[in-house]
N, C-alpha and C positions, 0 to 999 in steps of 0.2 A: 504494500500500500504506500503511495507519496505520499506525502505530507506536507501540506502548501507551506510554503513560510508565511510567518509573521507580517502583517501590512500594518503603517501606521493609521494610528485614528485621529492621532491631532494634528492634522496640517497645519493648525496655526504655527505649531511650536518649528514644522519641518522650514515653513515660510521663515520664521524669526531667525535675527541675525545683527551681533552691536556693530557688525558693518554696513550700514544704509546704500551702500554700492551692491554689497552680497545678496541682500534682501531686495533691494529693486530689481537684481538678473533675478533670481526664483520666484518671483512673485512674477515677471513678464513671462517664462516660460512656464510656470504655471497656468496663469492665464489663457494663454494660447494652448494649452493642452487641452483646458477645458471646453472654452468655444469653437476653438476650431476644431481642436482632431477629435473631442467628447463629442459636442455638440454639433460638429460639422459645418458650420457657418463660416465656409470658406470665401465668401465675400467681406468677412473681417481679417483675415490674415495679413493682410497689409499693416491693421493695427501693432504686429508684431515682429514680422517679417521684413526682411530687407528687400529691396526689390534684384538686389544681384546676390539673392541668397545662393551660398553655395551647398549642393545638397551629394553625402555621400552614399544615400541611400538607391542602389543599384536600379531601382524599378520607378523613381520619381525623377520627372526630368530639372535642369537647373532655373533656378531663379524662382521668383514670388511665385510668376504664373506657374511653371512646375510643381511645387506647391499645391495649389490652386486645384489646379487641374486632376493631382494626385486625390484629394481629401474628397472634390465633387465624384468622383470615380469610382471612390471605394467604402462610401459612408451617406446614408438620409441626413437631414436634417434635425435635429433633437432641439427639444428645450435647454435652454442654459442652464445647469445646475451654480448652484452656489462656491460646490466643492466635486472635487473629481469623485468620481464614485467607482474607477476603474483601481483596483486595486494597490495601491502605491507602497511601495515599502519605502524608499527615499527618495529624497530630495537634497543634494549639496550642491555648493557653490563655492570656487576659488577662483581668482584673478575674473577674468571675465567669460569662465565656461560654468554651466549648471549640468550637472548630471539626474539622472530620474532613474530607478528603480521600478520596476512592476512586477507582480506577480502573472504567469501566464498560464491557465491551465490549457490542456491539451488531452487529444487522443489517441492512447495509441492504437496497433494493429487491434487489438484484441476489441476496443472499444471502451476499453477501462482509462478512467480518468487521474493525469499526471500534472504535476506542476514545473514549469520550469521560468525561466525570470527573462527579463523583456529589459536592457539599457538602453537610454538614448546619454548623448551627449552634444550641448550646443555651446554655440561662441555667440559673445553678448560685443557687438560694436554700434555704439551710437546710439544705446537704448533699444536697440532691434537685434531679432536672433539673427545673426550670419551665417552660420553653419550650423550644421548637423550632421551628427553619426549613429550608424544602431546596426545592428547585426546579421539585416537583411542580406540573403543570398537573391542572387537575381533568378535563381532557381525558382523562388518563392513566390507564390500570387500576391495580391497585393488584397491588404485586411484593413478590417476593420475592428481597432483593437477593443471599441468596446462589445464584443462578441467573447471576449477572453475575462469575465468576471467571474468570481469565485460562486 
């Protein structure tokens, strides 16, 4: 049997930070987890997004519209939640990248249910994300992570 890891329950505390630099990058890619890639309102990503974002993820083309185009493609539109409801175990920030943690479950052959963990990591220039990384093989469809809740 897996046994999902641990997810935080108090964002606020993952958000907090006595660096007001720190806590502004996690609070903007927070944010943008939420509306855009939760909620799917990919006519806001501009909000958060650089327009010459650079993106390392195999299956999403580059720049904002990349982007864009990636989240309208692979995700409805949702209501905005408050707070991510997608499984988080963390949230840090150093210099100007924030990293995110998730819990991921999965299927295996058999049908039996497994957990494994989901990184992203982004670069904060200008108050906007510029890049991004996560562990997408190009092998792989392209998801919609809020499908992976515990």
């Amino acid at each position: 049997m897996s046994v999902p890891p641990t997810v935080s329950h108090d964002h606020p505390a993952l958000l907090a930070s006595p660096d007001p630099k720190l806590a502004a990058n996690k609070r903007l890619v927070y944010d943008m987890y939420r509306i855009v890639l939760q909620a799917g309102h990919a006519d806001r990503a501009h909000e958060f997004i650089a327009s010459d974002y650079i993106q390392h993820n195999p299956n999403a083309a580059q720049g904002l519209a990349g982007l864009v185009d990636y989240v309208r493609s692979s995700r409805p539109e949702r209501e905005i939640q408050d707070t991510l409801d997608l499984p988080l175990v963390h949230l840090m920030a150093e210099g100007d990248h924030v990293a995110t943690t998730f819990v991921r479950p999965e299927k295996d052959a058999a049908g039996e249910t497994y957990y494994s963990s989901w990184f992203d990591l982004y670069r904060i220039e200008n108050g906007k994300i510029a890049e991004h990384w996560d562990p997408m093989l190009k092998s792989d469809p392209k998801i919609d992570p809020n499908t992976k809740k515990l």
